[in-house]
C-alpha positions as CSV (number, residue, x, y, z in Angstrom):
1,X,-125.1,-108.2,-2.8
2,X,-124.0,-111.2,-1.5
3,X,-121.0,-111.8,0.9
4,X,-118.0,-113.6,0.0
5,X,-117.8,-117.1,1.5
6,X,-115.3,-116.7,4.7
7,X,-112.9,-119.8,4.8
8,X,-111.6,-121.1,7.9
9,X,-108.5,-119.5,8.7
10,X,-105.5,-121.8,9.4
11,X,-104.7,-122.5,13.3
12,X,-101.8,-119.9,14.5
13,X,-100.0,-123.1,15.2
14,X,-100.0,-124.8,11.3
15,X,-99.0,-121.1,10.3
16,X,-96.4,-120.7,12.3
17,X,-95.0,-124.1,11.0
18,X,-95.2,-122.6,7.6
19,X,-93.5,-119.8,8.6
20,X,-90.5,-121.8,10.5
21,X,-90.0,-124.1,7.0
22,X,-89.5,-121.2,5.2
23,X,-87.0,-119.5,7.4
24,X,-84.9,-123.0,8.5
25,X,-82.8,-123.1,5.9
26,X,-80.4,-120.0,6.0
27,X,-78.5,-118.9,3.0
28,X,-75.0,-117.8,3.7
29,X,-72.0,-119.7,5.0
30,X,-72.6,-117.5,7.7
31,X,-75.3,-118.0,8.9
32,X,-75.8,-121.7,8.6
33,X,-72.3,-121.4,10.6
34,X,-74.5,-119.6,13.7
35,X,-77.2,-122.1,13.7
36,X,-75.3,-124.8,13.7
37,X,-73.2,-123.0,16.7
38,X,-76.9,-122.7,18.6
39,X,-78.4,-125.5,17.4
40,X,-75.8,-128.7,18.0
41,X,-73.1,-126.9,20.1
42,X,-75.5,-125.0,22.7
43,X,-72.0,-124.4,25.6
44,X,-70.2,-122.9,22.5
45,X,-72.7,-120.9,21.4
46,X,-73.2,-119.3,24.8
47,X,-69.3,-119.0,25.8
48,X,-69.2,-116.8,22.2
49,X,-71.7,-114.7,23.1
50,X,-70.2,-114.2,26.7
51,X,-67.2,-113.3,25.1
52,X,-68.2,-110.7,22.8
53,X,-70.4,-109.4,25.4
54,X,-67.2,-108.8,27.4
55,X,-64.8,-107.8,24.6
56,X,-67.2,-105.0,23.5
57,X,-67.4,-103.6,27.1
58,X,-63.7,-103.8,27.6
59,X,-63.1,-102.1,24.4
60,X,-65.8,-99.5,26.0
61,X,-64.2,-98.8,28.8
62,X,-60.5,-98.8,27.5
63,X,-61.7,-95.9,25.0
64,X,-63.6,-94.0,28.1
65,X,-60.8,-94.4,29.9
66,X,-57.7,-92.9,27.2
């Protein structure tokens, strides 16, 4: 029997690449909404996230505390 010729595999690197292409282009208004928020408006992005982050422990802590 003779063994199948093993190609090379690609570098991690060249395959992660791939794998980036194929995911950069979102498909929802969504979506392409958030990564333009992280990508191009970094502060904003960062003040949203703060202020859910404290919006969803207030709301916690108001319905703990009825």
């Amino acid at each position: 029997m003779k063994e199948p010729k093993i190609q090379p595999q690609k570098p991690i690197q060249a395959a992660i690449k791939d794998l980036q292409k194929s995911h950069s282009h979102p498909s929802s208004w969504r979506q392409r909404f958030f990564d333009t928020l992280k990508k191009k408006y970094h502060n904003f992005h960062i003040f949203y996230v703060f202020f859910n982050i404290i919006a969803i422990w207030s709301g916690a802590f108001t319905i703990l505390g009825s």
